[in-house]
N, C-alpha and C positions, 0 to 999 in steps of 0.2 A: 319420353320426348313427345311433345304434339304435335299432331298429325299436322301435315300443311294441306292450306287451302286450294284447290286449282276450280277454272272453269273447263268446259267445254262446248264451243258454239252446236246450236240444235238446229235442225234445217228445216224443222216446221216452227216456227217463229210463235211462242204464244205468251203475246203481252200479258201484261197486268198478272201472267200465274208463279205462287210463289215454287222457288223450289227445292227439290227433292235432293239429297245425297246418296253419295255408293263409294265405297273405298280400292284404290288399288293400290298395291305396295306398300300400305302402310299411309297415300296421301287419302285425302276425303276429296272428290271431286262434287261439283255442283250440277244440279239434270232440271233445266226447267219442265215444266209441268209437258205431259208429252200430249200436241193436239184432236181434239178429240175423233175418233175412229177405233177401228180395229188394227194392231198390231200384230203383225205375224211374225215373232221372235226365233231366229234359229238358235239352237243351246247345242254344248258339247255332246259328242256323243259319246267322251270319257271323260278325257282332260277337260278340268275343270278352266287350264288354261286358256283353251280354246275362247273363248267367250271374246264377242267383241267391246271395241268400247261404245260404238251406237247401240250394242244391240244394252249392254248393262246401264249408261243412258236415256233409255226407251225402259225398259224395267223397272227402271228407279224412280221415271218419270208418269209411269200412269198410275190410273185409280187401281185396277186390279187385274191380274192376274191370273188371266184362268190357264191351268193345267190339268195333265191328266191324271199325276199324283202331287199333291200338296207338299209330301216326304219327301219327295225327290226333288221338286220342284226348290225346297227351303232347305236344300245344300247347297244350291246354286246361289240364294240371295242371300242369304248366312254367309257364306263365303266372303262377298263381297256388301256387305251391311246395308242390304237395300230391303227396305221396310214396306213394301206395298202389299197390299191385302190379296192372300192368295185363294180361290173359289176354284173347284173341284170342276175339271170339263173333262169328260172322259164317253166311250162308247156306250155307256148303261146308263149315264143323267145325262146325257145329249136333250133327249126329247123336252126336258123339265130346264134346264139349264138356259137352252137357246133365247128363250123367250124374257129369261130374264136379262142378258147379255144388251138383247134388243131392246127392251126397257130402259136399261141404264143407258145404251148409244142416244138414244132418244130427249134421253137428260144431259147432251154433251160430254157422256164423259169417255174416257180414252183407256183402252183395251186390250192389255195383250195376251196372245192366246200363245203356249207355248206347248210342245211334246215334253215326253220323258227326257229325249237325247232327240238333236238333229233340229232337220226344219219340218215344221208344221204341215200338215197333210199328206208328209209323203210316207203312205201305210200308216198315217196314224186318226186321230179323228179328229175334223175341222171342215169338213168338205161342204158337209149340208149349213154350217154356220156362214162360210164366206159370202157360199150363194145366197143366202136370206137377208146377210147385211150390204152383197150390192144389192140385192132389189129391192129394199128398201130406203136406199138412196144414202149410205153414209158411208166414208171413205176407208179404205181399208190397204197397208200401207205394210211393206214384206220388208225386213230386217234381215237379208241375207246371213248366213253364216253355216255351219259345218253342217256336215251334210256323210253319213255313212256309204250312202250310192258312190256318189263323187269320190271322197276319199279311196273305197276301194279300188272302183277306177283308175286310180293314181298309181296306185302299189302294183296294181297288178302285173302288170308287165305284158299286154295284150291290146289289141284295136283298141280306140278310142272314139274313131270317125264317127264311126256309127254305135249305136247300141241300145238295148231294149230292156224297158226296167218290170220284172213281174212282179216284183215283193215276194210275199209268202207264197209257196206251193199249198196245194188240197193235204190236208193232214191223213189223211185215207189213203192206204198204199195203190190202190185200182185208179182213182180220182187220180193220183201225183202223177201214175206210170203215162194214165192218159195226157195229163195236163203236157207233161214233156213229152211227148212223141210229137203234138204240136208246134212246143217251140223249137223242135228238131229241125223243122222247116226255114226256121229265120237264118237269115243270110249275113246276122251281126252280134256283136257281144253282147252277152245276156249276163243280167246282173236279179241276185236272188238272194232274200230273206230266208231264211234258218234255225231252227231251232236247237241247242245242242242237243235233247234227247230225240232229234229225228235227222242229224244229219248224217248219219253212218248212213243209214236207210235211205237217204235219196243222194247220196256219191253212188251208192249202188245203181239205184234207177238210172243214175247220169249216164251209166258204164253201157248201159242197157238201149242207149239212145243217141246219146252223143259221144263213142267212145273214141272216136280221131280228136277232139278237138284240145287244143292247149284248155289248161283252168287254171283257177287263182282259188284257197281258203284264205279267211280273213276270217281272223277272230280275234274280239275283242280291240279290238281300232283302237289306236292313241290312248290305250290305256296301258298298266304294267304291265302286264302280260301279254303284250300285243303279239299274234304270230301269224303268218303269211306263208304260205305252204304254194309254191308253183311246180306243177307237171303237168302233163297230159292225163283226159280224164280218167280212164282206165287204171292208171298209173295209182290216182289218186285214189279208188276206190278199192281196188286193190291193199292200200294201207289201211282201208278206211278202220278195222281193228283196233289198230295202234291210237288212233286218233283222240284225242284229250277231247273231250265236250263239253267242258265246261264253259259257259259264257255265250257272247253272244258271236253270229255267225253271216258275215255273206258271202255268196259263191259267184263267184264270177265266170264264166264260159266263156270262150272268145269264138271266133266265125268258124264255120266249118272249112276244109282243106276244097282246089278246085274242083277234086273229084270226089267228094263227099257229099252229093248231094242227094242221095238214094237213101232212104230211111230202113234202117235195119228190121231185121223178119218181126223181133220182139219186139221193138216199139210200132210195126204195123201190127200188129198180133193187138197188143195193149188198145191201137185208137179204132179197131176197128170189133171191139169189145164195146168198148166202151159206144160208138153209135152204133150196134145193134141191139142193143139195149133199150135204144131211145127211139129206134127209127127202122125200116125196113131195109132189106138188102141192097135192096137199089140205091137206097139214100147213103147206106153206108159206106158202099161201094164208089160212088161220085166224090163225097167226101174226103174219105181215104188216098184216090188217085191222086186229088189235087194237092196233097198235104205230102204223099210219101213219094213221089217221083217214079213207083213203080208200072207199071205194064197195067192198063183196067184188067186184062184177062187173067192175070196171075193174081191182082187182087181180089176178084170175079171166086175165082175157085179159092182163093183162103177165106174167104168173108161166107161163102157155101159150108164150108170144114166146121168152122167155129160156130156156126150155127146150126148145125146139126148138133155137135156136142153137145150146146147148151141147151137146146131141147129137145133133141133127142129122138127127132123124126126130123124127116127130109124138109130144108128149107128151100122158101119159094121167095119170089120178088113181092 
């Protein structure tokens, strides 16, 4: 049977360009040429369903392409028969890549810059290209669409009001323990990137720092195996064993309880390691107060402890 024709109006208007095609459900849609600028394309972050139709549109409507894998990138337009030239932008040809990007803007043409999964820059790489293409005065234009933060958010079953996105933690178990004992401090849900082969290891940490608070796992988002695990964190690392790691992961935290706001011995232990490392006891000690809720003088005489251990004679301010 042949495909039918359809249109769909473009809301950057660009006369005289011919256009481009992209298929869904079997019709062939039409994409005039998309104007020229940078594209910030959000793409699924499983379901392939997921995909808008501005955003496939806009895909089908520029000169190229740039993603961070070509592979993955050309299951998305294969899917749906959209033919535009795909160029490799990723964290290791950033430096070489940018300059040609801004070349082609330079020549009017029109640009979308897409991730693996999700929308563009958030933890992925795009950061230093947006800023060089506003300062260099050419328009650059956000294709909203799925988003892994957000969606988890959804599922989780936790605050929304507020909340604090960190991405990935330090892959270094001393680095991670510290990085959370900081955000043990925050006052709102916290949402965190994942690895499977590290997320047993930092449920633990969680256990170690945030261990009142409700949590949400998400792994593998809108894809077949999607699975969403809610308990309290404790609870949750306590399984952490059992836990399947396969795929991809974010962790959700929700706010600390009214009376939770005193940071546990081991997560002052961890941040109070970690700046005396860097800095003297006094500095450590000022820091530490203001992050863990505890007493300066109880902090005073553990920040003394811990630094004698580590080296092994009496420490001084």
């Amino acid at each position: 049977m042949r495909a039918k024709t359809s249109s769909l109006q473009h809301s950057d208007a660009a006369a005289g360009s011919a256009d481009r095609t992209f298929a869904v459900g079997g019709q062939v849609l039409t994409a005039p040429k998309a104007a020229p600028g940078l594209h910030l394309v959000a793409t699924p972050i499983g379901n392939l369903g997921d995909i808008t139709l501005r955003a496939l549109e806009t895909l089908a409507g520029v000169d190229i392409i740039a993603c961070e894998d070509t592979r993955i990138t050309r299951r998305l337009t294969e899917r749906y028969a959209i033919a535009a030239e795909l160029k490799p932008y990723h964290e290791h040809n950033a430096a070489q890549a940018r300059p040609k990007i801004l070349e082609r803007l330079a020549q009017g043409a029109s640009i979308a810059l897409v991730s693996d999964a999700g929308t563009p820059l958030i933890s992925d790489p795009g950061f230093k290209l947006v800023r060089e293409v506003c300062a260099a005065g050419y328009r650059v234009v956000a294709v909203p669409g799925p988003s892994s933060v957000l969606t988890a958010l959804s599922v989780a079953a936790l605050p929304t009001d507020r909340f604090f996105f960190e991405g990935f933690l330090p892959a270094k178990e001393h680095a991670r323990r510290a990085r959370l004992a900081e955000l043990a401090r925050i006052s709102s849900t916290i949402v965190m990137f994942e690895s499977g082969n590290r997320v047993q290891e930092t449920l633990r940490d969680l256990a170690a720092t945030m261990a009142g608070r409700d949590a949400a796992i998400c792994r593998e988002l809108t894809k077949l195996h999607e699975d969403i695990k809610r308990a309290p964190v404790a609870e949750l690392a306590a399984r952490a064993d059992t836990l399947e790691t396969r795929g991809e992961f974010v962790l959700v935290v929700g706010p600390p309880a009214d009376d939770a706001g005193v940071m546990g011995e081991d997560a002052l232990d961890d941040l109070l390691r970690t700046q005396l490392a860097r800095s003297s006891v006094k500095d450590a000690v000022a820091h530490a107060v203001e992050l863990s809720g505890r007493p300066r003088r109880e902090v005073y005489a553990r920040a003394l402890e811990l630094a004698r251990t580590a080296r092994g004679d009496d420490a001084e301010d």
